[in-house]
Backbone as a chain_set.jsonl record, in Angstrom:
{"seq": "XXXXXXXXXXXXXXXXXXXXXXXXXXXXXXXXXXXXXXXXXXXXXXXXXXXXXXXXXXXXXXXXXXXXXXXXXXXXXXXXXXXXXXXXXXXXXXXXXXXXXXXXXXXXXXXXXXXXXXXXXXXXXXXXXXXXXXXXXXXXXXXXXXXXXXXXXXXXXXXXXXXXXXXXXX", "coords": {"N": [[-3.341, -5.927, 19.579], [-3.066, -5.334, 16.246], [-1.357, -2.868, 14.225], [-1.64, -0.49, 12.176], [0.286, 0.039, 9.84], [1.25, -2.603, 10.598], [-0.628, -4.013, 8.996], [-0.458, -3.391, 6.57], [2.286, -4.532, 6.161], [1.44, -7.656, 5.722], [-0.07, -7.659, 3.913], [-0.042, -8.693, 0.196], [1.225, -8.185, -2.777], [1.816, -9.979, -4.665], [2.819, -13.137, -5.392], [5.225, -15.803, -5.409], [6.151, -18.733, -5.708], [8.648, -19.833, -6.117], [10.057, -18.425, -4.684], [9.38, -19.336, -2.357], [9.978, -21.182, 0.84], [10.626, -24.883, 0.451], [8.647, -26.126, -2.622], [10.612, -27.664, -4.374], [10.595, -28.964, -6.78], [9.563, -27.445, -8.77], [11.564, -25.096, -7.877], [13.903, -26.493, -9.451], [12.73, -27.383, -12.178], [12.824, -24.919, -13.443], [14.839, -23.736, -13.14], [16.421, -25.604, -15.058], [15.465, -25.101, -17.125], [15.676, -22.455, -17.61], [19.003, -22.418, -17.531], [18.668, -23.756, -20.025], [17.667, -22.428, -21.547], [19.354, -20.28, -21.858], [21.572, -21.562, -22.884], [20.59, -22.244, -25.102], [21.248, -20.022, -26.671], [23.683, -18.926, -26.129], [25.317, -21.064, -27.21], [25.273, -21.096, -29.569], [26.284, -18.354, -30.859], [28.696, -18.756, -29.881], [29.468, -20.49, -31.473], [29.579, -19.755, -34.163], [31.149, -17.437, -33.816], [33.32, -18.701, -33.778], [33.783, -20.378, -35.812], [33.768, -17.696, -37.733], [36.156, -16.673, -36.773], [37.92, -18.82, -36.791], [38.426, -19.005, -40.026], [39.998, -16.975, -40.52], [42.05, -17.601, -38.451], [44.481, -20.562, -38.202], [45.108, -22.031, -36.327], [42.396, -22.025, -34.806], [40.006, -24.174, -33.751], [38.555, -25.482, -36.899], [34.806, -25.768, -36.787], [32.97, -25.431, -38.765], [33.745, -24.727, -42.012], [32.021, -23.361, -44.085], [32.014, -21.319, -46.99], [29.807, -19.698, -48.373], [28.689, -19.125, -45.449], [30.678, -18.104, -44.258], [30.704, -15.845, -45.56], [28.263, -14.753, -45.449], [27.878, -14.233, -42.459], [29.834, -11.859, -42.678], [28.541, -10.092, -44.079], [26.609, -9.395, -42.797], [27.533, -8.184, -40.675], [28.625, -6.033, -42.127], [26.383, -5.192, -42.294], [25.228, -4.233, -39.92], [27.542, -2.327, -38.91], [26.89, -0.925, -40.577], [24.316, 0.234, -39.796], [24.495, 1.056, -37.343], [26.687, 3.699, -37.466], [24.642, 4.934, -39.253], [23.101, 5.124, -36.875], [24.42, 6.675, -34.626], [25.329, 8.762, -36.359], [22.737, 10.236, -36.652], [21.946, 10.64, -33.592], [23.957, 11.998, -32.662], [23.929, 13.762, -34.429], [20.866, 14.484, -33.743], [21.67, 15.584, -30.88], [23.061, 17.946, -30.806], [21.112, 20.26, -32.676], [18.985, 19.805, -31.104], [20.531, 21.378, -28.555], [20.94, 23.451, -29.582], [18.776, 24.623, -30.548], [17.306, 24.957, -27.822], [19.673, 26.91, -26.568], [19.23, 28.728, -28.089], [16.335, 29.444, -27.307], [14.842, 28.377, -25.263], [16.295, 28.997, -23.078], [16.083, 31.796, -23.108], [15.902, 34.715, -21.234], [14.034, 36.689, -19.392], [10.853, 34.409, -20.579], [8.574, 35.677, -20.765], [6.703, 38.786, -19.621], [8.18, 39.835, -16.715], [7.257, 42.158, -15.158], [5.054, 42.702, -15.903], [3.828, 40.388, -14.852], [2.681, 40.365, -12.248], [0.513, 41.743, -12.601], [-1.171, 40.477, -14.743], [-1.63, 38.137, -13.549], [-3.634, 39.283, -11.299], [-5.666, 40.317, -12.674], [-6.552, 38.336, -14.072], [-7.078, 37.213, -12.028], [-9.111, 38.407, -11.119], [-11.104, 38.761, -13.006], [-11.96, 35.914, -12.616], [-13.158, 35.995, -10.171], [-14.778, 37.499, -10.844], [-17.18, 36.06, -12.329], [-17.254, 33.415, -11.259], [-17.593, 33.746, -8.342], [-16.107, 34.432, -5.086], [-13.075, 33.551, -4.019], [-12.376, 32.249, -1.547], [-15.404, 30.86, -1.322], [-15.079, 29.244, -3.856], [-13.483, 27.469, -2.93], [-13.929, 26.634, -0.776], [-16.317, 25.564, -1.615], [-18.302, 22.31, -2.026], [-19.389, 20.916, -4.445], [-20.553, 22.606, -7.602], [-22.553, 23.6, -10.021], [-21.727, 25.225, -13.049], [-22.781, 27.617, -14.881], [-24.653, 27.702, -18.29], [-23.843, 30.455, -19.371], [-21.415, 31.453, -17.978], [-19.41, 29.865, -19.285], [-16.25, 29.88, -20.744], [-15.461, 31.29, -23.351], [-13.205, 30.757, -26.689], [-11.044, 32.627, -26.963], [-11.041, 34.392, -24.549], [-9.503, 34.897, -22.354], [-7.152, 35.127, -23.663], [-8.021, 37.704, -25.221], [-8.844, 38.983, -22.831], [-6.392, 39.815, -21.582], [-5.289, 41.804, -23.656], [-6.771, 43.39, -23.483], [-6.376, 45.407, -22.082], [-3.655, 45.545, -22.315], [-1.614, 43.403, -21.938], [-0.601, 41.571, -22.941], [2.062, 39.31, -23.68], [2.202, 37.686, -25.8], [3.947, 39.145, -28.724]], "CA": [[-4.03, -5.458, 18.389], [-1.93, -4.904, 14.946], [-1.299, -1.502, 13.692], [-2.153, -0.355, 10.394], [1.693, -0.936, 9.18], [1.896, -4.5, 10.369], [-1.888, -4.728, 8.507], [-0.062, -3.263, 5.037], [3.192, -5.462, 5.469], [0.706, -8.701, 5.671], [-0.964, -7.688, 2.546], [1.028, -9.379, -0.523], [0.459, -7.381, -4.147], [2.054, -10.84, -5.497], [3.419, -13.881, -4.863], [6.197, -16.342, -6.326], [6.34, -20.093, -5.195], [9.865, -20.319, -6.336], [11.298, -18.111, -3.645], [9.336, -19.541, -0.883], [10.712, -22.223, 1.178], [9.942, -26.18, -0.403], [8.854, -25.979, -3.763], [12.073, -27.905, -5.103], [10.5, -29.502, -7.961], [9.432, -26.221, -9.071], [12.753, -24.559, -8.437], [14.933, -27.469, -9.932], [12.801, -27.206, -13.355], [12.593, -23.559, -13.715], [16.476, -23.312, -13.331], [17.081, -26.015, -15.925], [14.152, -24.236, -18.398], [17.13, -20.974, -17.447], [20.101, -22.752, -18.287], [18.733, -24.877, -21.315], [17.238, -21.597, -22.938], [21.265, -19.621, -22.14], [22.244, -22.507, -23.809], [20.549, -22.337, -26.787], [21.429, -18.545, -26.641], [25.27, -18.543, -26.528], [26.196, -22.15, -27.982], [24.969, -20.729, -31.664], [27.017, -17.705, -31.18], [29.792, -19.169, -29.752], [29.973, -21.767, -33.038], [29.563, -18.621, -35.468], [32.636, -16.507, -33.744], [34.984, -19.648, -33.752], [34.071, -20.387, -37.07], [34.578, -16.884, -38.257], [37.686, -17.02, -36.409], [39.283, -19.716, -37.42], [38.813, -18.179, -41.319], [41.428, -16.348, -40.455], [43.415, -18.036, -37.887], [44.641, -21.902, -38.553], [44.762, -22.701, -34.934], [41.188, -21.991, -34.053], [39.652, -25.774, -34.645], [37.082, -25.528, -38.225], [33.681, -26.304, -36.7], [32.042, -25.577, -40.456], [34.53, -23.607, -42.693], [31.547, -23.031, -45.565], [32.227, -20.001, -47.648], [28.947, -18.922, -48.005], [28.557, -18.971, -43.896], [31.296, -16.847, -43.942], [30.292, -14.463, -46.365], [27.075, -14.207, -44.94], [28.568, -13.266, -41.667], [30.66, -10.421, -43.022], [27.551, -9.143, -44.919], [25.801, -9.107, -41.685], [28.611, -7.301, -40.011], [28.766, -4.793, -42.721], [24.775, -4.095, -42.476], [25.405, -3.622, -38.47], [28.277, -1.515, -38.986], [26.541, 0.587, -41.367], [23.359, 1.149, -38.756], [25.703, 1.595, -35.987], [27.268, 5.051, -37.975], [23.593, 5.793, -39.334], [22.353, 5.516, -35.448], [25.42, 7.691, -34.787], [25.057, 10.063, -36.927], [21.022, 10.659, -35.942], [22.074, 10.813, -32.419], [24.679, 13.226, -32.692], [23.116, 15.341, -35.221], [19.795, 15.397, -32.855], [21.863, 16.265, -29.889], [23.575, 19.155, -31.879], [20.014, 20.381, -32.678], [18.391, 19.986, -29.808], [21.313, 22.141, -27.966], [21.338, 25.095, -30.327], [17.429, 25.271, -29.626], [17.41, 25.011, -26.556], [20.735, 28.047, -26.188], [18.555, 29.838, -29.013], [14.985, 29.369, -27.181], [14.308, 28.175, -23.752], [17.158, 29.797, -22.055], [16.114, 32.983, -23.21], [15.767, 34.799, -20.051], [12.841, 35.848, -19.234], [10.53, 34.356, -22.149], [7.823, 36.368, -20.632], [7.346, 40.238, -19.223], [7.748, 40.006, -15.782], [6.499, 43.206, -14.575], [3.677, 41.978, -16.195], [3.18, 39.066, -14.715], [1.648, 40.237, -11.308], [-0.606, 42.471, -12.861], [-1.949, 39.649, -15.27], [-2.144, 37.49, -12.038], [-4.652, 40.194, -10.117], [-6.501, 40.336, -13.875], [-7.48, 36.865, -14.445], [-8.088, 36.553, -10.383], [-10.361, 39.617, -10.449], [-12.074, 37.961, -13.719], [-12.615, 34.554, -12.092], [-14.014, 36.417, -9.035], [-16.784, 38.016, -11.09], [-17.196, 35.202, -12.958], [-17.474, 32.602, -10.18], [-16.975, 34.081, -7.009], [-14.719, 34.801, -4.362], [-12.201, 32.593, -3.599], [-13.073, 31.292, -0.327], [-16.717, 30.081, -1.722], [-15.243, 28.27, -4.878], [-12.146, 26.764, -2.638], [-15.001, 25.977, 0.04], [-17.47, 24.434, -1.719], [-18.232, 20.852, -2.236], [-19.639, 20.939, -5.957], [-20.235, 23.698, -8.328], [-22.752, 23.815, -11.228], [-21.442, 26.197, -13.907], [-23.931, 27.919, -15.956], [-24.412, 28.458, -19.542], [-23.486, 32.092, -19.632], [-20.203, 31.25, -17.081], [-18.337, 29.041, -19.808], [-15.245, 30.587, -21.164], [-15.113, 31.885, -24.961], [-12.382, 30.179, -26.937], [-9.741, 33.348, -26.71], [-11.836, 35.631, -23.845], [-8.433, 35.008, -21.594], [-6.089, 36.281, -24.296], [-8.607, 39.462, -25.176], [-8.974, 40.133, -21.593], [-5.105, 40.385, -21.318], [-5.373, 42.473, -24.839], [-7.707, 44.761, -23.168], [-5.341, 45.671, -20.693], [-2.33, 45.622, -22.671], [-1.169, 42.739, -20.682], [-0.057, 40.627, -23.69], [3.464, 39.193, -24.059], [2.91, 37.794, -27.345], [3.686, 39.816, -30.153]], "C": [[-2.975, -4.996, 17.373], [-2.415, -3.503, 14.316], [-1.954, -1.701, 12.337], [-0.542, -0.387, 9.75], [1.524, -2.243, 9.026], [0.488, -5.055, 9.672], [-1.07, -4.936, 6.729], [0.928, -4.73, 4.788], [2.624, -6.713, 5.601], [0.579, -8.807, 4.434], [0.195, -7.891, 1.602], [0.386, -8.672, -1.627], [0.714, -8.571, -4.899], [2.79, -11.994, -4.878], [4.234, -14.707, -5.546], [6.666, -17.601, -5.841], [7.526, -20.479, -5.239], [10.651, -19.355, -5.343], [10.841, -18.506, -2.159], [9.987, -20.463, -0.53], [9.839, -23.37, 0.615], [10.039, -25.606, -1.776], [9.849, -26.437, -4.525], [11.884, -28.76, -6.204], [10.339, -28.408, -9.003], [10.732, -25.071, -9.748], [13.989, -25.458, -9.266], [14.23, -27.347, -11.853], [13.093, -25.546, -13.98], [14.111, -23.362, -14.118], [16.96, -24.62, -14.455], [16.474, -25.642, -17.085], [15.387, -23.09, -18.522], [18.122, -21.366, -18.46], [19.644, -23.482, -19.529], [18.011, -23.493, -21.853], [18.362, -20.16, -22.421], [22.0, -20.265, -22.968], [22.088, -21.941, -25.223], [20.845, -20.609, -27.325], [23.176, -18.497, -26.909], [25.459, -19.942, -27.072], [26.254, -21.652, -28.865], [26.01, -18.936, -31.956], [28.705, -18.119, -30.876], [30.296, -19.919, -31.535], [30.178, -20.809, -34.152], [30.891, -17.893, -35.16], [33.392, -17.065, -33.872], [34.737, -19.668, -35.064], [34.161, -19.192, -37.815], [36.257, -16.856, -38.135], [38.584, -17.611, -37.006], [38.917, -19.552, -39.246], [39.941, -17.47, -41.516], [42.675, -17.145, -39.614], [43.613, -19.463, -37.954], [44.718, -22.498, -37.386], [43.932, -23.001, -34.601], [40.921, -23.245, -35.005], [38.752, -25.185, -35.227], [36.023, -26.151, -37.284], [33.133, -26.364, -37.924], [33.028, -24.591, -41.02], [33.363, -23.6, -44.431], [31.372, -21.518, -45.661], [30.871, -19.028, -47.647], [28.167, -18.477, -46.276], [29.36, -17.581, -43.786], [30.891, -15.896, -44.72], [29.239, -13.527, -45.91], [27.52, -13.043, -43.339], [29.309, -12.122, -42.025], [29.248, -9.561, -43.507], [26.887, -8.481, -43.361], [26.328, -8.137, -41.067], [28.49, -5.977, -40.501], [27.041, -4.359, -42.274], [24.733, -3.62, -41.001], [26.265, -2.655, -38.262], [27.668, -0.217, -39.292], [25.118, 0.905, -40.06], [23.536, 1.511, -37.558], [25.948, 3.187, -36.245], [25.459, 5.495, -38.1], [23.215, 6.064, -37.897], [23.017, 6.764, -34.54], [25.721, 8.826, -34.999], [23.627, 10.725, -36.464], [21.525, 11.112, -34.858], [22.891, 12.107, -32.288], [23.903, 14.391, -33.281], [21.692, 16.118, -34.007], [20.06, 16.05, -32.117], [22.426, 17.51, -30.263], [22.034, 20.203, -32.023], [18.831, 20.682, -31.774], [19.197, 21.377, -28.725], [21.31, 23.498, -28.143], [19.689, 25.739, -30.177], [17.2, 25.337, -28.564], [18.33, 26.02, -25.963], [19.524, 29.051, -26.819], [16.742, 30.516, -28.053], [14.703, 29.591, -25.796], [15.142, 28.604, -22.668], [17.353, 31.214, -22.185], [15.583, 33.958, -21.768], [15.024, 36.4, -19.987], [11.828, 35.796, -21.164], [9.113, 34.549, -21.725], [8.116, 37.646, -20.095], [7.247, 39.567, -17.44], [7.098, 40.896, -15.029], [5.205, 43.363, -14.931], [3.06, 41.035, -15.418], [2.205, 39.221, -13.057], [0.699, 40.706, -11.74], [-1.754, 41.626, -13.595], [-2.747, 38.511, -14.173], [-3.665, 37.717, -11.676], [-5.521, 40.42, -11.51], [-6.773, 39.167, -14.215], [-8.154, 36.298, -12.758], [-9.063, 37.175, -10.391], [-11.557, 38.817, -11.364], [-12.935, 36.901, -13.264], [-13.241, 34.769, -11.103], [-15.208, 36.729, -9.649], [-17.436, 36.795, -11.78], [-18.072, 33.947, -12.035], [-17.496, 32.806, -8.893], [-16.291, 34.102, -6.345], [-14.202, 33.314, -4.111], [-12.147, 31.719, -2.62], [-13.624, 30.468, -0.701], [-15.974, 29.311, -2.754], [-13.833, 26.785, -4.15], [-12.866, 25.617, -1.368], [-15.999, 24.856, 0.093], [-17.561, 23.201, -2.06], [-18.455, 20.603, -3.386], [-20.701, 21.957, -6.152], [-20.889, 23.182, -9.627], [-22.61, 24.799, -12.09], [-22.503, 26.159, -14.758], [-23.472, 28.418, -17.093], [-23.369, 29.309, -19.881], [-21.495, 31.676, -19.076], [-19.316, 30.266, -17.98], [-17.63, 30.315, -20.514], [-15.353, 30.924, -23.064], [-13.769, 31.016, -25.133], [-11.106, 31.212, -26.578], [-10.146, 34.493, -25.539], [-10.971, 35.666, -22.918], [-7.49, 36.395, -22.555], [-6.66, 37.803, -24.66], [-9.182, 40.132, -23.833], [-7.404, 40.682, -21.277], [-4.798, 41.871, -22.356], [-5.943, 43.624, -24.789], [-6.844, 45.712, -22.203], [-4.136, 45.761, -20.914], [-1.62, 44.935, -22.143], [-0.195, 41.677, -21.723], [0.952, 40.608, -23.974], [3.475, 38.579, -25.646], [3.03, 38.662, -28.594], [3.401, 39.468, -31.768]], "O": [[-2.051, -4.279, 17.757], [-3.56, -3.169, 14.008], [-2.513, -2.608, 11.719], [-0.505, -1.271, 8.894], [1.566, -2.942, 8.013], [0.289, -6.27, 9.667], [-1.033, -5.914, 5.983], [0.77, -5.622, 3.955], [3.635, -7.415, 5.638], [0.97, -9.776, 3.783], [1.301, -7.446, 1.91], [-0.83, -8.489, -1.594], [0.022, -8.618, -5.916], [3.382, -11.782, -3.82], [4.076, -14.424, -6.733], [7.841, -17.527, -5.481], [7.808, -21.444, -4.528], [11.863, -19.527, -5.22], [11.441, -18.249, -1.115], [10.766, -20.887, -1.383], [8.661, -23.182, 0.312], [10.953, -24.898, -2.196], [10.138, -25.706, -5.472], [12.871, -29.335, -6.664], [10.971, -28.486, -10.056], [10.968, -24.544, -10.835], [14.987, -24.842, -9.639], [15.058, -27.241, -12.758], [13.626, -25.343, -15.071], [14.499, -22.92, -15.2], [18.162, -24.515, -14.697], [17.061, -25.912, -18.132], [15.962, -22.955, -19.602], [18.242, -21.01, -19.632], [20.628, -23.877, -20.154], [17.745, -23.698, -23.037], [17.977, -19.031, -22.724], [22.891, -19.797, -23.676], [22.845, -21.459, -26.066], [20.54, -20.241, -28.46], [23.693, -18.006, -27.912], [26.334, -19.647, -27.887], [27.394, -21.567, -29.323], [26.312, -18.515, -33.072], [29.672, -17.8, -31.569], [31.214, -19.746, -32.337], [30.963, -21.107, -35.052], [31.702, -17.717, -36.068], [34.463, -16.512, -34.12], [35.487, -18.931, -35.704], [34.746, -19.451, -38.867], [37.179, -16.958, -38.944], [39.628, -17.262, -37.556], [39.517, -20.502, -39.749], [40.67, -17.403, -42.505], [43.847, -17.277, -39.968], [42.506, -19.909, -37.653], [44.346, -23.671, -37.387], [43.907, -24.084, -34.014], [41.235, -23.475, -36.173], [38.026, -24.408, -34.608], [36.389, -27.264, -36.905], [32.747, -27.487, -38.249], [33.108, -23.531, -40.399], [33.805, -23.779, -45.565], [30.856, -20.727, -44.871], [30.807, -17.923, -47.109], [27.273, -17.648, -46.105], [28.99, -16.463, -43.427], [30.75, -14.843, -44.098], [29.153, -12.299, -45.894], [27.501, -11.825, -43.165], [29.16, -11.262, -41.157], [29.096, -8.382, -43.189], [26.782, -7.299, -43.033], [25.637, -7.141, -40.854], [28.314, -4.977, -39.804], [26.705, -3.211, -41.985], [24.168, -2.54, -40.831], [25.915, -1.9, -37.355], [27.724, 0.907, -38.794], [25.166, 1.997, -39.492], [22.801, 2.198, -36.847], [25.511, 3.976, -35.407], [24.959, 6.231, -37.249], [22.99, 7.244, -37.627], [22.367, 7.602, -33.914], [26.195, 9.709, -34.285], [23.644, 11.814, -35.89], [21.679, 12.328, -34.978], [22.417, 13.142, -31.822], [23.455, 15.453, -32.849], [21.474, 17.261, -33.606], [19.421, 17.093, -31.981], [21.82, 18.344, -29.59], [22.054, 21.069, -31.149], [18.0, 21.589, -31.793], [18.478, 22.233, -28.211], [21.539, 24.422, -27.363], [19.387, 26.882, -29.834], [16.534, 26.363, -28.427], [18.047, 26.249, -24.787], [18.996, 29.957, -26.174], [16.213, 31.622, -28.166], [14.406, 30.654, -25.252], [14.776, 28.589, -21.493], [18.285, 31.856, -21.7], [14.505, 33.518, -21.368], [15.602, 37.28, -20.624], [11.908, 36.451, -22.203], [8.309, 33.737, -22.183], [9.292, 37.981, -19.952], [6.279, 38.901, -17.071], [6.319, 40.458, -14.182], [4.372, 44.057, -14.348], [1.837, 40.913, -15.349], [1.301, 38.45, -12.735], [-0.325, 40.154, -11.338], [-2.946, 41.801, -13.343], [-3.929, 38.19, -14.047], [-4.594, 36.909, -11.686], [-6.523, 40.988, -11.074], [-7.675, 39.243, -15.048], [-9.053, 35.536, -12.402], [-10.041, 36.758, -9.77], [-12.591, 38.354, -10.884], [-14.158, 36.827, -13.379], [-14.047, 33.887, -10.809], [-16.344, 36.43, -9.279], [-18.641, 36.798, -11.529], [-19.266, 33.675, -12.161], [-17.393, 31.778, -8.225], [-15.257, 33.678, -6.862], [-14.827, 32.256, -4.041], [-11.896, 30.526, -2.79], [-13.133, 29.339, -0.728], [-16.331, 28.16, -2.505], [-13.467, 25.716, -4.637], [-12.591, 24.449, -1.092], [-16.384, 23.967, 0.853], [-16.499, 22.887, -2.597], [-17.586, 19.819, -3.768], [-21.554, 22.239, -5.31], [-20.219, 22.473, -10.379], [-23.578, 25.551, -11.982], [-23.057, 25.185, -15.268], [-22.508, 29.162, -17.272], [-22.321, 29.062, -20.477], [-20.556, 31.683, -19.872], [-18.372, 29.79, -17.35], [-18.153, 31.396, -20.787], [-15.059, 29.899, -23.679], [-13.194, 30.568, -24.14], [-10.169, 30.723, -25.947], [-9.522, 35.55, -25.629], [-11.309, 36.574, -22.158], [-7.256, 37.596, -22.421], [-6.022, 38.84, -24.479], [-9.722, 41.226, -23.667], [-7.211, 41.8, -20.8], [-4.195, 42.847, -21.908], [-5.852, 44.591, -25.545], [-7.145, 46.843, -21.821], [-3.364, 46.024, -19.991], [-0.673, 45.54, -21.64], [0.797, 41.093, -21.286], [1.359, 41.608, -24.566], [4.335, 38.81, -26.496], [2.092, 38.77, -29.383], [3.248, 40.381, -32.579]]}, "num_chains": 1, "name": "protein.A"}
């Protein structure tokens, strides 16, 4: 009899004809669909860097030496250059920014009272006890219609802490 493992590793979420065994018409086009669309991916840059290239250097063989090709390329260069520094600058600046709030803010230690904080604890548990009942019964039960009356007020947390002097914000 098969476990419940050897039931999961049966079960397939997907499958892929090109790595099973056979299939070699399959894998023979797929891998020339690969290489014929790498191709058309680096030949066209290759032909653009030699012919920049050889603009400058007389060795590299001219594939197309037209002026406006080259020009264009430099322009291009310059507009990548320049969003290179702008991306640069953003990045830096955010991390700068981010750092000094984060020293200024969230590493303020503590960014509540603690000697507060059990007492608020045992004041929103005692609430939710009268409220809903003990803890057992609401941790117990299977489902729970809340009535009318038993929904929360929009701020009746923060003015029960308020009542009690419990509040950290000032």
């Amino acid at each position: 009899m098969e476990t419940d493992k050897q039931q999961k590793d049966k079960q397939q979420l997907y499958t892929d004809k090109f790595f099973e065994s056979g299939h070699w018409l399959l894998k023979i086009r797929q891998v020339l669909i690969a290489i014929i669309g790498w191709l058309a991916v680096i030949i066209p840059i290759v032909i653009t860097v030699l012919a920049f290239w050889a603009s400058f250097d007389p060795r590299v063989p001219h594939l197309w030496a037209y002026h406006e090709g080259i020009y264009e390329i430099k322009f291009i260069g310059i507009i990548l250059i320049f969003a290179w520094v702008m991306t640069l600058i953003f990045a830096v600046s955010m991390t700068i920014i981010q750092n000094r709030k984060r020293d200024r803010i969230v590493e303020q230690w503590p960014t509540f009272n603690p000697i507060n904080q059990k007492e608020r604890k045992k004041t929103i548990d005692d609430f939710i006890d009268k409220r809903f009942g003990p803890k057992e019964f609401r941790e117990n039960v299977r489902s729970y219609t809340v009535k009318p009356e038993q929904n929360l007020e929009t701020h009746q947390i923060q003015e029960l802490y308020a009542k009690k002097d419990l509040d950290d914000v000032d």
